[in-house]
C-alpha positions as CSV (number, residue, x, y, z in Angstrom):
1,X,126.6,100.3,122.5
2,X,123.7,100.6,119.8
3,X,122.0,97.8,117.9
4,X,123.4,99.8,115.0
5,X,127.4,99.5,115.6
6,X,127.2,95.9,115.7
7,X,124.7,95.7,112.5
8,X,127.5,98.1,111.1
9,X,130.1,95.6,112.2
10,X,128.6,92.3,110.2
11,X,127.7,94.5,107.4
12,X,131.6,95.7,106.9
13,X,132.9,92.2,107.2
14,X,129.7,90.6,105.3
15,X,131.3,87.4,107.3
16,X,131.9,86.0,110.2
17,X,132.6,88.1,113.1
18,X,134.3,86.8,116.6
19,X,132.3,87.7,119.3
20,X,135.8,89.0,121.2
21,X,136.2,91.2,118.4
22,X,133.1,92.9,118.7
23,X,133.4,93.3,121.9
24,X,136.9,94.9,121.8
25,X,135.7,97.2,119.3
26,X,132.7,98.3,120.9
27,X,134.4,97.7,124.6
28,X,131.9,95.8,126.0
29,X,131.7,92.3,127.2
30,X,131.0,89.4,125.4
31,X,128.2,88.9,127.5
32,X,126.7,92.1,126.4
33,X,127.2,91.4,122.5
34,X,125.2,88.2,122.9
35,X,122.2,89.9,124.5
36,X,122.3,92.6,121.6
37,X,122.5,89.5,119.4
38,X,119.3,88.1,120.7
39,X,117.5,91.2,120.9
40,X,118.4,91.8,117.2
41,X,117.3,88.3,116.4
42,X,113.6,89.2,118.2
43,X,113.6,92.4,115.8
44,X,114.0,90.1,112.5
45,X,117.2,89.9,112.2
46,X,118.8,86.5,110.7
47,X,122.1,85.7,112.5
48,X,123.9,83.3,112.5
49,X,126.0,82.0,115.3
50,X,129.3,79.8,115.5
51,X,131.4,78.6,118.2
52,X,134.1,78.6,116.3
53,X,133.7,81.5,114.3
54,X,131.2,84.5,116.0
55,X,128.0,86.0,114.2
56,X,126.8,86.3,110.9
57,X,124.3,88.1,109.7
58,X,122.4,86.4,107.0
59,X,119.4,88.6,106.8
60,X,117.9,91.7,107.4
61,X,114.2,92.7,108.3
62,X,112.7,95.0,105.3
63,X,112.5,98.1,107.0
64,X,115.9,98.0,109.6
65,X,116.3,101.2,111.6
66,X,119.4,99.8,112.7
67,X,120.5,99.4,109.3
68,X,119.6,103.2,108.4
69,X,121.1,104.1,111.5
70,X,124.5,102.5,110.4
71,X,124.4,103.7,107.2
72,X,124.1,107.5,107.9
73,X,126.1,107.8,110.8
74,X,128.9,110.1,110.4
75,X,128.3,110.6,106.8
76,X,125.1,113.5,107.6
77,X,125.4,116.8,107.9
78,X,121.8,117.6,109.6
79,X,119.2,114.7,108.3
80,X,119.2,111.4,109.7
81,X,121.7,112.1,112.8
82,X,118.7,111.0,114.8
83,X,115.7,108.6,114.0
84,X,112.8,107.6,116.1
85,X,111.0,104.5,115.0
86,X,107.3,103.6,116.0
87,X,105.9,100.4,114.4
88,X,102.5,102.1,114.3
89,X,101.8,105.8,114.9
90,X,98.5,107.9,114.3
91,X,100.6,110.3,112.1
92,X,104.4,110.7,111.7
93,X,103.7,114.7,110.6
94,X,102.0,115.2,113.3
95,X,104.2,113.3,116.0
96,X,107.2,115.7,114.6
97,X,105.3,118.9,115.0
98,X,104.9,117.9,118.3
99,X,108.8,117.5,118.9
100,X,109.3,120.3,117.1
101,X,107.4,122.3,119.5
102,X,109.2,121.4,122.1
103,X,112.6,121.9,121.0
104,X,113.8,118.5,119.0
105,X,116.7,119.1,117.6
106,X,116.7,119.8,113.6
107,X,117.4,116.7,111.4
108,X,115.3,114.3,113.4
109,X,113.7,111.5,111.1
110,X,110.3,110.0,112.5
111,X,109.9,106.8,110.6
112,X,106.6,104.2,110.8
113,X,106.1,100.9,109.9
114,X,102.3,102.4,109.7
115,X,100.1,104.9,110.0
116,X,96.9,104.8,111.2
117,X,96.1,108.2,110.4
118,X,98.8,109.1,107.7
119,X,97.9,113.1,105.9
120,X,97.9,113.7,102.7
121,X,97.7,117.2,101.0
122,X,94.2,119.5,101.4
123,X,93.3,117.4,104.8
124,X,93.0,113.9,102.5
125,X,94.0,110.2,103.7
126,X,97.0,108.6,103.4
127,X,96.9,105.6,102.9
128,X,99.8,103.9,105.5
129,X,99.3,100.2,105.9
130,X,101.9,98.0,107.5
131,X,105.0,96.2,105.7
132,X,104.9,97.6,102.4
133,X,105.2,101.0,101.8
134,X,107.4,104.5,103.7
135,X,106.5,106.9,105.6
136,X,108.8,109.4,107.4
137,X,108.6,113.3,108.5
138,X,111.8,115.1,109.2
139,X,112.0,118.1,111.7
140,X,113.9,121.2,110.0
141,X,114.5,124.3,111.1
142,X,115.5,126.7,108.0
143,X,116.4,130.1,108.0
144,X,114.3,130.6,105.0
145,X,111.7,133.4,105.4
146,X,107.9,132.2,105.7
147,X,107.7,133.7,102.2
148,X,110.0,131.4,100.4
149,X,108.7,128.0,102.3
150,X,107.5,126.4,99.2
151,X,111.1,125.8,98.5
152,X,111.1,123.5,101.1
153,X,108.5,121.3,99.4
154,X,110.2,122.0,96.1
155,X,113.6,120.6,97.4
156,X,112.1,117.5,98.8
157,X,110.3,116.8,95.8
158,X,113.9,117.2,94.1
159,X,115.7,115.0,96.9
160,X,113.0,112.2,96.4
161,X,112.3,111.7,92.5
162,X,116.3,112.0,92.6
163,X,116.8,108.8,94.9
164,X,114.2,106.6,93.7
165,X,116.0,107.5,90.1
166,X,119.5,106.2,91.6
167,X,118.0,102.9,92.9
168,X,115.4,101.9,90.5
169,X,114.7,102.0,86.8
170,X,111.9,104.3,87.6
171,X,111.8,107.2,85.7
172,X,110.2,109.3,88.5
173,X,109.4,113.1,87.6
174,X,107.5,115.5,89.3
175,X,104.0,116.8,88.8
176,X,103.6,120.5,90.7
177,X,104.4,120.9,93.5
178,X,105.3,118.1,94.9
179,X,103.8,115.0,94.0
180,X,106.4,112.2,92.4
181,X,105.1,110.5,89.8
182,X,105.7,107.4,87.0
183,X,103.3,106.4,84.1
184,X,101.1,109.4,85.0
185,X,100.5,107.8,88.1
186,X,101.2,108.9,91.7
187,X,104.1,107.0,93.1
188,X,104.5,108.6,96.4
189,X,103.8,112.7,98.0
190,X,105.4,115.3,100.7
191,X,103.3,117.3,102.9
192,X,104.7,120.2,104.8
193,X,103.6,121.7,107.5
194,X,105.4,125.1,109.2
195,X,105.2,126.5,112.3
196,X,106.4,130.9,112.1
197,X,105.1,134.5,112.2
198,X,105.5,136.8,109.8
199,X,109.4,137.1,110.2
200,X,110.6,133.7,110.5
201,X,110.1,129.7,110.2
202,X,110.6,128.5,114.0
203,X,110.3,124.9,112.8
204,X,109.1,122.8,109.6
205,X,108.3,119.3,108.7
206,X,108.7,117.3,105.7
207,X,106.5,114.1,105.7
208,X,107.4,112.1,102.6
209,X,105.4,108.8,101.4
210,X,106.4,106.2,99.0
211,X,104.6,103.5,97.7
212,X,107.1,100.6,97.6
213,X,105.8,96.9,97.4
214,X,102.2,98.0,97.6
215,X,100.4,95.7,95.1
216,X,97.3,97.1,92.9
217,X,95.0,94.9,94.8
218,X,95.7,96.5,97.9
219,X,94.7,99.9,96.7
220,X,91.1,101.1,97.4
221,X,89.3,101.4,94.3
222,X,89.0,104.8,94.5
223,X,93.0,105.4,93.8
224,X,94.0,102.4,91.5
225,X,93.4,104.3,88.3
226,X,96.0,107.1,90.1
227,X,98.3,105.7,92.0
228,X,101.6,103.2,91.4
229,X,104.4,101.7,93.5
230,X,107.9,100.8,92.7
231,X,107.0,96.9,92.8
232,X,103.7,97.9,90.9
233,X,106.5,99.8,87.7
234,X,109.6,97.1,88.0
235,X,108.0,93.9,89.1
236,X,110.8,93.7,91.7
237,X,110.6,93.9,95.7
238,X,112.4,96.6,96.6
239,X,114.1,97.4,100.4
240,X,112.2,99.7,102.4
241,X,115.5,100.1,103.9
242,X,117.4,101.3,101.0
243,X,114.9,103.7,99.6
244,X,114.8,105.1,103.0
245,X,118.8,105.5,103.3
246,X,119.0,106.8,99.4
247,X,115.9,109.3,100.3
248,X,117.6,110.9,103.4
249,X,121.2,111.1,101.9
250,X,119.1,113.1,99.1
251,X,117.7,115.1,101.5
252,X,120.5,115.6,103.3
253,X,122.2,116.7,100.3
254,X,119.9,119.2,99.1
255,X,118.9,120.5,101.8
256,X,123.1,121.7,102.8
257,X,122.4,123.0,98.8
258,X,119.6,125.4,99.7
259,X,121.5,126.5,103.1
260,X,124.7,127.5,101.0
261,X,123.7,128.4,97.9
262,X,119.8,129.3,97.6
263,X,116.6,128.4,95.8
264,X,118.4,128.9,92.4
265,X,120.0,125.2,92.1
266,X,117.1,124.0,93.7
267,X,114.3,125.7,91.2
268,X,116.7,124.6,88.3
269,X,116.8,120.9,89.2
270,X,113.2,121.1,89.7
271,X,112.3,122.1,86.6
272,X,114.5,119.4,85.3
273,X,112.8,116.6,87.2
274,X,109.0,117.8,85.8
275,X,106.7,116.4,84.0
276,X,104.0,119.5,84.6
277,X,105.9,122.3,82.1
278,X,104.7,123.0,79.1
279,X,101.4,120.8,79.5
280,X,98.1,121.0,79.7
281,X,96.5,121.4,82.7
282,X,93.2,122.0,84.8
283,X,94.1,123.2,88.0
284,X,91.5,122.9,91.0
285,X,91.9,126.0,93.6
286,X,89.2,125.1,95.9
287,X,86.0,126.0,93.9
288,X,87.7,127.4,91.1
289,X,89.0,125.4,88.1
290,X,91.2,127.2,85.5
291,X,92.9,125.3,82.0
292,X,96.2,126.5,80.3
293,X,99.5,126.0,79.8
294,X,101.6,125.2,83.0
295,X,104.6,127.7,82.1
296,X,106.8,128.4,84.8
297,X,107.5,128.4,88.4
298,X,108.4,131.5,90.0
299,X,111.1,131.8,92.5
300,X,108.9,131.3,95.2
301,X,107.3,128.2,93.8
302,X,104.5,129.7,92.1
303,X,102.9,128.3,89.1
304,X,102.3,130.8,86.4
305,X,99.3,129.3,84.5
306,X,99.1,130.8,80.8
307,X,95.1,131.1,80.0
308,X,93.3,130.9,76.8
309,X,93.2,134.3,76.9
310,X,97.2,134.7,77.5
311,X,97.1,136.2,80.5
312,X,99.1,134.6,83.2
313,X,97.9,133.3,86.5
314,X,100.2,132.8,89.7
315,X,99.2,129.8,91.2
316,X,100.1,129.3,94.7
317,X,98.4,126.1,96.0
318,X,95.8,123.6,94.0
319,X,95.3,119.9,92.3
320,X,96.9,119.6,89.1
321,X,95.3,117.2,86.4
322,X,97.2,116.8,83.3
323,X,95.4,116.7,80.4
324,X,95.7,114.5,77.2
């Protein structure tokens, strides 16, 4: 018996449950139900308890792993069937490349409460503090070739702006490659890191972070001007739970669309969700800054940069600044 099947269990009923019935259903004693109680009650978990009646639950912590758990079970193909929660963690990116290495099983979801030393794109800081925000990396194992793994980014960009779209009023788009924005300001980003040789991906990781309830005033000064949350856009408190249940059904989802039918879908949906075609742009490629016209993307994720001049440039990797 999991924490999860009896959260599952109050959630269905969203009443009062007799302790003998959860016990028949999970076959276990009562005895062991009310020590799963308690430890739920120690985890944040508001439930309420009658004699007469059994267990109610009247209120879930923000972020419930129990919760996700129950909500995914059964209904994932390869995301989410396992999920290892720390409360804080150096890096969840670099915890899964770890596991990865030594032979985790594809579809494991590393979630933190925080990050102590969360990664952002080009070596930068993510900022990861506790209570407010997600931050998750997912072991995958494609059989994509190493040439093609920018469609992995691409269809967790896709997965991401698609699920904060379904629960919120947020009209999230993408800004190449792969960071999701609102209002010209960055609402959350994925990193991926790849482990193969010249033939073949032996693992990959998605890490994905999304600003949630993070208020302005908790922002450095350095990112306020560029960065947003969800509360931030809607005025609203939003479930780190549900954005994290939404997010993995979309990946889920997207990913069993790349395995079956290819980049194409993926490319096509990615273009719908972006807010970089057709602009104007400065793109930063370490030293080198070119302005155009972002045209394009090219079936392995390339951007093809129109210049002044009309020549086109192939942009594989850099900072994108629209301009005005």
């Amino acid at each position: 018996m999991n924490n999860e099947h009896i959260i599952r269990l109050l959630k269905e009923k969203n009443d009062f449950v007799s302790g003998a019935e959860i016990a028949n259903t999970l076959k276990v004693t009562r005895t062991a139900v009310w020590k799963r109680i308690n430890i739920l009650r120690g985890k944040g978990y508001t439930i309420e308890a009658s004699p007469a009646k059994g267990y109610k639950l009247i209120k879930s912590p923000d972020l419930s792993i129990e919760e996700i758990k129950a909500s995914l079970s059964g209904r994932s193909k390869i995301i989410g069937n396992e999920i290892i929660f720390f409360a804080t963690i150096n890096s969840t990116n670099t915890l899964a490349m770890e596991l990865a290495g030594r032979g985790c099983s594809e579809g494991t979801v590393i979630i933190a409460d925080e990050q102590t030393g969360g990664k952002g794109r080009l070596g930068r800081k993510w900022l990861s503090p506790s209570g407010k925000n997600l931050y998750m990396s997912i072991i995958l194992k494609p059989a994509v070739s190493p040439r093609d793994a920018t469609i992995l980014t691409l269809f967790s960009a896709v997965a991401c702006t698609s699920a904060i779209r379904k629960i919120s009023s947020i009209p999230a788009s993408i800004k190449w490659p792969n960071d999701i924005m609102v209002s010209d300001r960055k609402l959350g980003g994925i990193l991926t890191e790849i482990k193969a040789d010249m033939d073949r991906i032996f693992h990959a990781v998605i890490g994905i972070g999304i600003n949630i309830n993070i208020e302005a005033d908790d922002m450095p000064d350095e990112i306020k001007a560029i960065a947003t949350s969800i509360k931030n856009e809607t005025g609203d408190v939003l479930s780190r739970t549900k954005v994290a249940v939404e997010i993995l059904r979309e990946m889920d989802r997207w990913y069993s669309i790349l395995l079956s039918s290819g980049k194409k879908p993926i490319i096509e949906e990615w273009l719908r969700l972006s807010s970089t075609i057709g602009k104007a742009v400065r793109v930063t490629v370490g030293d080198k800054v070119f302005t155009g016209i972002a045209g394009n993307i090219d079936d392995e994720g390339m951007l093809m940069l129109k210049l002044p001049d009309n020549t086109v440039k192939k942009i594989s990797a850099g900072d994108v600044t629209i301009l005005r």
